[in-house]
C-alpha positions in Angstrom: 12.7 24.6 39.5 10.1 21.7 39.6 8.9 21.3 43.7 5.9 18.8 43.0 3.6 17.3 40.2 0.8 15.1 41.0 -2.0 13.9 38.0 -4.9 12.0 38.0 -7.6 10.2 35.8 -4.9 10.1 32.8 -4.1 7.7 30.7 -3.7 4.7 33.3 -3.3 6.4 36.3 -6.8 6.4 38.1 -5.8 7.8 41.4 -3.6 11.0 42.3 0.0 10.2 41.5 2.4 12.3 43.0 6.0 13.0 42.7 7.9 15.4 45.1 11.3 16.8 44.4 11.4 18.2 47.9 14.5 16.6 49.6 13.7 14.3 53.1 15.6 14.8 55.9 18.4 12.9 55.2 21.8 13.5 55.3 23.5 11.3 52.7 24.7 12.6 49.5 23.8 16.6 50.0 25.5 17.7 46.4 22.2 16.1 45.2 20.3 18.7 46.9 19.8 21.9 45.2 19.5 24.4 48.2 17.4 27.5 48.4 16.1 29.5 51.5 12.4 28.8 51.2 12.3 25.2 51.4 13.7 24.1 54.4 15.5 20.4 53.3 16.4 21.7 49.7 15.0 20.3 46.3 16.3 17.6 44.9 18.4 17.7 41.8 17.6 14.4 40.3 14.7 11.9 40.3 14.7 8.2 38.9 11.1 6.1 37.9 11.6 2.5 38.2 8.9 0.2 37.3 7.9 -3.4 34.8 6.9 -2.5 31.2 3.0 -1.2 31.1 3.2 -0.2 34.8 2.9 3.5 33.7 6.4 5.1 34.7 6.1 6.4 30.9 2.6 8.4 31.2 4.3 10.4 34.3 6.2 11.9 32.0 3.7 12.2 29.2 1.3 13.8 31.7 4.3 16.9 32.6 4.6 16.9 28.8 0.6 16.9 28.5 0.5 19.9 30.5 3.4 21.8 29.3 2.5 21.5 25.9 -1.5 22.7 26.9 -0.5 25.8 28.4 2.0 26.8 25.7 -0.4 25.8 23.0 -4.1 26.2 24.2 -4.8 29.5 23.1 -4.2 28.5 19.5 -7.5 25.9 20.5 -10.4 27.0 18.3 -13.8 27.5 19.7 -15.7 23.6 19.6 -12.5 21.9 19.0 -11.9 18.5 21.2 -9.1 18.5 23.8 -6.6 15.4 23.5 -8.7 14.2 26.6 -7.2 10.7 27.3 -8.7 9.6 31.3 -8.2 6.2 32.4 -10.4 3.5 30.7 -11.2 0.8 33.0 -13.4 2.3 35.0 -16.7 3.8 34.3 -16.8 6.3 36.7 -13.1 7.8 35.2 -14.0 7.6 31.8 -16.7 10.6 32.1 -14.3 12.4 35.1 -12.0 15.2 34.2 -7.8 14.2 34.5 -6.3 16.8 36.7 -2.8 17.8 36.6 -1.4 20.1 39.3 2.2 21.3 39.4 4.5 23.3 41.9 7.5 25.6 40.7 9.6 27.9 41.5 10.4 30.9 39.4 13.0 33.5 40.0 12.6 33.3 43.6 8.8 33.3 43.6 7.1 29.8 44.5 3.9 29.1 42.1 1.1 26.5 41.9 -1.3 25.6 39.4 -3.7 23.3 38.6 -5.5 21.9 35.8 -8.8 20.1 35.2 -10.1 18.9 31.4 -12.5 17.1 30.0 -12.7 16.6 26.0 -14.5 19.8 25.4 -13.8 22.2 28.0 -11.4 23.7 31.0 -13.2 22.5 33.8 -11.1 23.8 36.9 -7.8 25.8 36.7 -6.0 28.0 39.2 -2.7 30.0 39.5 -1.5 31.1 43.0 1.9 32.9 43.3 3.7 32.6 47.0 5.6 36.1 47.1 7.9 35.9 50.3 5.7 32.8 51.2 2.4 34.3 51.5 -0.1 32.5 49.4 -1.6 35.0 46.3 -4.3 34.7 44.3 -3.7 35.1 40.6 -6.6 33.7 39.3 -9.4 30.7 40.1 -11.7 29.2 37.3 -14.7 26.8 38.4 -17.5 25.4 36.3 -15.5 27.0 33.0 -16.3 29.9 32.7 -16.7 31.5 36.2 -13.5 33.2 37.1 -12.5 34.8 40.6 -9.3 37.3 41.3 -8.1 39.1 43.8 -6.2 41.7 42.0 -6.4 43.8 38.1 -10.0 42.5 38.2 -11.6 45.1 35.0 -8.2 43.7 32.8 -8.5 39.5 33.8 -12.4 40.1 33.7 -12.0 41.8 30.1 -9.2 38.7 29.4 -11.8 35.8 30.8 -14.4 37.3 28.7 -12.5 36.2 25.8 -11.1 32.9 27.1 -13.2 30.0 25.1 -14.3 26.8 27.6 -11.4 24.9 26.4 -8.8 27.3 26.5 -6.8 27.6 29.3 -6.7 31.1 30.6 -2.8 31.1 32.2 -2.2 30.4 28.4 -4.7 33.1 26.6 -4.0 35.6 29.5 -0.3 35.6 28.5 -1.1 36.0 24.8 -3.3 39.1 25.8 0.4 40.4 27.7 -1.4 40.5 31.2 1.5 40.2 33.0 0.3 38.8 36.7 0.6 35.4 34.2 3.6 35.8 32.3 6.2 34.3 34.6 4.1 31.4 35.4 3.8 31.0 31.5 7.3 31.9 31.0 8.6 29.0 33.4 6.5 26.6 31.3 8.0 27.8 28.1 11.8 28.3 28.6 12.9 26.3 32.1 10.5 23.3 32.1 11.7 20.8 28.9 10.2 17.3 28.1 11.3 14.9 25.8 10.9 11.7 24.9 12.2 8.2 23.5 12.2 10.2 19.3 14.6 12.3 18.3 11.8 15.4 18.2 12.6 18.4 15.8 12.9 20.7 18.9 16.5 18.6 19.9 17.9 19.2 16.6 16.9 23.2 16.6 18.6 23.2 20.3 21.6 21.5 19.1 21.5 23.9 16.0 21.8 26.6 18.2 24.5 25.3 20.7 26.7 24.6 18.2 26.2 28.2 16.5 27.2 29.4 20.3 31.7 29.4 20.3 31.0 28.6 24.0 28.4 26.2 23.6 29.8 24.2 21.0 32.9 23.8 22.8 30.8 22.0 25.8 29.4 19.7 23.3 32.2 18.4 22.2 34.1 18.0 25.7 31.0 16.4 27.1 31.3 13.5 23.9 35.1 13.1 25.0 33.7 12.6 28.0 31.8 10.1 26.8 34.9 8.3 25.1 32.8 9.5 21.6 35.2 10.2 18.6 34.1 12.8 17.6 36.9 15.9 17.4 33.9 18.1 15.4 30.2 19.2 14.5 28.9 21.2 12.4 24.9 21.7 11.8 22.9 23.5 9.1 19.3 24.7 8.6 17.0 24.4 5.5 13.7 25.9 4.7 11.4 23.5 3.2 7.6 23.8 1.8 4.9 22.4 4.5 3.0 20.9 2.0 5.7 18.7 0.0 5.9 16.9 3.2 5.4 13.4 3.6 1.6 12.6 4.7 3.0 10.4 8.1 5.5 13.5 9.4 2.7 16.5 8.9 0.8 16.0 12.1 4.2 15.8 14.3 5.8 18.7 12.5 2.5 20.8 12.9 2.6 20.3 16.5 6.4 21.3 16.7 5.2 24.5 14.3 3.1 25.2 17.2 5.1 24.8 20.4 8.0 27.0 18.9 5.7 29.4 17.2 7.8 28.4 13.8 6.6 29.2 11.2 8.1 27.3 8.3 9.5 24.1 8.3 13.2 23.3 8.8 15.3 20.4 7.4 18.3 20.0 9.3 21.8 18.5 8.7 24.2 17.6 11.2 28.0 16.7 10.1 30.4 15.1 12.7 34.6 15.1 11.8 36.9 11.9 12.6 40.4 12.3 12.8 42.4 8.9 11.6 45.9 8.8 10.5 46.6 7.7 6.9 49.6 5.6 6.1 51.8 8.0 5.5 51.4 9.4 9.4 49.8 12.3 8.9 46.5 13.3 10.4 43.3 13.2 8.0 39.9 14.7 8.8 37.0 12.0 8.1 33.2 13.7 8.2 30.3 11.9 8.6 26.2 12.5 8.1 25.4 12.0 11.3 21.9 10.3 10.4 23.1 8.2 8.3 26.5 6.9 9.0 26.9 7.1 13.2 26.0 4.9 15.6 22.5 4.7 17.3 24.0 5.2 20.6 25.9 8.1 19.3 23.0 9.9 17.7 21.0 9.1 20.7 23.9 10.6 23.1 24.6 13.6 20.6 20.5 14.6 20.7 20.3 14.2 24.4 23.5 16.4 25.0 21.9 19.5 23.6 18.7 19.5 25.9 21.1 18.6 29.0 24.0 20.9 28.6 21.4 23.7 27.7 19.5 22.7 31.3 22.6 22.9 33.5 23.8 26.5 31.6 20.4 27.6 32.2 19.4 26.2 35.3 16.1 24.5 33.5 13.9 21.1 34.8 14.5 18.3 31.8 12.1 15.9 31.7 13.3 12.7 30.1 12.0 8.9 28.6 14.2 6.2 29.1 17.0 8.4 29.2 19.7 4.8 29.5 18.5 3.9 25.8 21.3 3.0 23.6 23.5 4.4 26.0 26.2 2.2 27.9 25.9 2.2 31.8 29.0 4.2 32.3 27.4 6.9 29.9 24.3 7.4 31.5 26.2 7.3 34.9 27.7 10.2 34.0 25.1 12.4 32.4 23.1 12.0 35.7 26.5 12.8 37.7 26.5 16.4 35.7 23.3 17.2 37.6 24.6 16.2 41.2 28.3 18.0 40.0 28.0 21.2 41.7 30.6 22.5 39.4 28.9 21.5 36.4 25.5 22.1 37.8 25.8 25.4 39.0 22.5 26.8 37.7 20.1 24.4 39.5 19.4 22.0 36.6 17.4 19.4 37.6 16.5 16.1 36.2 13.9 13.5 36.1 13.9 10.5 34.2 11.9 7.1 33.5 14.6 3.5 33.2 15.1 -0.1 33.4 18.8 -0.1 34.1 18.7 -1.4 37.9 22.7 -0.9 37.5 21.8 2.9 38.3 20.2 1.2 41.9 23.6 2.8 44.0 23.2 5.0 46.7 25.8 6.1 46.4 24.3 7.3 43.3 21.4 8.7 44.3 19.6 9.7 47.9 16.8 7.2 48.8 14.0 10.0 48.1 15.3 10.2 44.8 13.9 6.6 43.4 10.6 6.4 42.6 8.8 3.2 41.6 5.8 2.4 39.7 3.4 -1.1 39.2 0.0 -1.2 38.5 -2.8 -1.7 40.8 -4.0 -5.8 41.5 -7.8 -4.4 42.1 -7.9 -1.1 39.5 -5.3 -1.7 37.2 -4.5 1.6 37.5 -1.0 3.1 37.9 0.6 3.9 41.8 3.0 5.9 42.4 5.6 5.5 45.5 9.1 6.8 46.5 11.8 4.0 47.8 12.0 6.2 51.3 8.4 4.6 52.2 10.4 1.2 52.6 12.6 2.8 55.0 16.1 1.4 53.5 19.3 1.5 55.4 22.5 3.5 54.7 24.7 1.4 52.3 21.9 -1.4 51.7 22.2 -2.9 47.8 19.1 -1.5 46.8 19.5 -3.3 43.3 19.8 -6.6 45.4 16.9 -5.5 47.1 14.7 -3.8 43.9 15.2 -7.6 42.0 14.2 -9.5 45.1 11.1 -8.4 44.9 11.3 -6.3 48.2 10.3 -3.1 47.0 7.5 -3.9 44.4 7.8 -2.9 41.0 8.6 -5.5 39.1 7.3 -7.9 36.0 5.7 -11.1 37.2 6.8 -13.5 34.6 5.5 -17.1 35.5 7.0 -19.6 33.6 8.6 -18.1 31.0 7.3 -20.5 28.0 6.2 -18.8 25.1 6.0 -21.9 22.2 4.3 -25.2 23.4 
């Protein structure tokens, strides 16, 4: 369960950007809450980004997806090899400072909190403290690279640090080494935190892979595109080895890094077939099956691949992280994935999820909470990114927030002077 992520010097956020999940004291709409003993108001289940093309709403979510992908990856890092480094460019100052990334989360009861500090060629900072029945616990803290403080197993992390290169992180390399005092930590990154974004990544088609292999699973699938007023009365999905190197050239680099986030091995090819039923003229009921690739709908491909990730979050009670999650996708559609998250019947793991759009139809509270829309625009003076929550505006109960967000009155949108293009 994601509590709070903040990042800084990344991309084009040049201050701390922070978003909280924690809920406000607030009573409207409490089947958005998820709640749990040790935070007082609850976490919130879902969390919206508002903000004008190039204002930065996107590199939030690239910067969680940054991180998860770091830990899970770094120890693979070879020694001297750059870090994928990216600080914010505009100013001088930034473009030699490390980007930080600090995230809280909760893990089978236990509250964590760690933070990350890069620059191209090293670790420069990183820390792990665990909160066992709210006390605050040292794992491990890393300053200057390479010197390393704990409060507990010190001869086995000392042994571990020893062999942590300057630009690996050590939660990452500690795991691999099966020090356990990091494993859950590591753990949360790898199976309940999920990003994705905008492409139809190779790690949605192994998830749907396996949810349709799953009776149980399948059978979700398929209710939840009924839902969705899809016609679609079957799927079926198959894998295929296929030789790394008869690859094309452009889809290497992005199937490397998937080879490498799912410890995989060997490259898969995968083929996904969807059934129709129509009636021929004679009455009776035929069975119609398309490639799904090839022959459905954008918006239906688009739902289908974003049904696996979110149906395997609300069974498993995992954090999705999603891009533009309204693309392709009709109002109505996108209404009611989000409503699956504030469903307590359908939601009854925790799921939460946080998402980037431009569809101000979604602007409802009775939709959302107020601390559950986020805005972004870039700074006049830096240019960089901000970062604020609608509850800083102080709305009242029942007031048309889209009304309000078009209006101008809560920032965040394009400033388009004249409109003329061709003179």
């Amino acid at each position: 369960m994601l509590i709070e992520f903040s990042v800084q010097n990344y991309r084009s956020i040049k201050e701390k950007a922070t978003l909280s999940m924690i809920a406000s004291p607030d009573d409207t709409n409490p089947n958005n809450i998820i709640i749990d003993e040790n935070i007082d108001d609850g976490v919130l289940r879902t969390a919206v980004i508002y903000g004008p093309n190039a204002s930065g709403k996107s590199n939030i979510v690239n910067a969680m997806q940054f991180l998860r992908n770091f830990v899970l990856t770094s120890h693979m890092i070879q020694k001297g090899q750059k870090l994928n480094y990216q600080p914010f460019k505009m100013n001088e100052e930034s473009r030699s400072s490390p980007s930080r990334f600090h995230i809280v989360f909760m893990r089978k009861g236990t509250r964590f909190s760690y933070t990350l500090e890069i620059k191209q060629d090293r670790v420069i900072n990183e820390s792990l403290y665990s909160y066992p029945k709210g006390r605050r616990s040292l794992i491990f803290e890393r300053t200057n690279s390479k010197d390393f403080k704990f409060t507990k197993d010190k001869t086995e992390q000392g042994f571990i640090s020893e062999r942590t290169l300057e630009n690996v992180s050590y939660l990452s390399n500690s795991t691999q080494l099966n020090y356990k005092g990091t494993s859950e930590a590591f753990d949360w990154f790898r199976e309940d935190f999920y990003t994705a974004g905008l492409a139809n990544d190779p790690s949605s088609e192994d998830l749907i892979f396996e949810l349709i292999k799953n009776p149980h699973m399948k059978k979700m699938v398929l209710r939840a595109l009924a839902e969705a007023d899809v016609d679609i009365s079957d799927v079926s999905a198959k894998r295929t080895p296929m030789e790394y190197s008869k690859l094309p050239p452009e889809l290497k680099p992005m199937i490397r890094n998937f080879m490498l986030l799912s410890n995989q091995e060997e490259v898969i090819a995968y083929e996904t077939k969807t059934v129709h039923k129509v009636k021929g003229k004679d009455g009776k009921e035929e069975q119609i099956t398309f490639d799904m690739m090839m022959e459905e709908s954008e918006g239906t491909k688009r739902l289908f691949v974003l049904m696996g990730p979110i149906i395997d979050a609300l069974v498993h009670g995992k954090t999705l992280i999603l891009d533009e999650l309204d693309v392709r996708l009709h109002f109505l559609i996108t209404k009611m994935l989000i409503g699956l998250f504030h469903d307590e019947r359908q939601n009854r793991s925790g799921a939460q999820l946080v998402f980037t759009t431009h569809d101000v139809n979604l602007l409802d509270l009775q939709l959302f909470r107020r601390d559950q829309i986020w805005f972004t625009e870039k700074d006049e003076g830096t240019k960089g990114t901000t970062l604020f929550s609608l509850v800083e505006f102080s709305p009242r109960k029942g007031e048309n927030i889209e009304k309000g967000y078009l209006a101008g009155r809560y920032g965040a949108l394009p400033f388009i002077p004249t409109g003329k293009v061709m003179e």
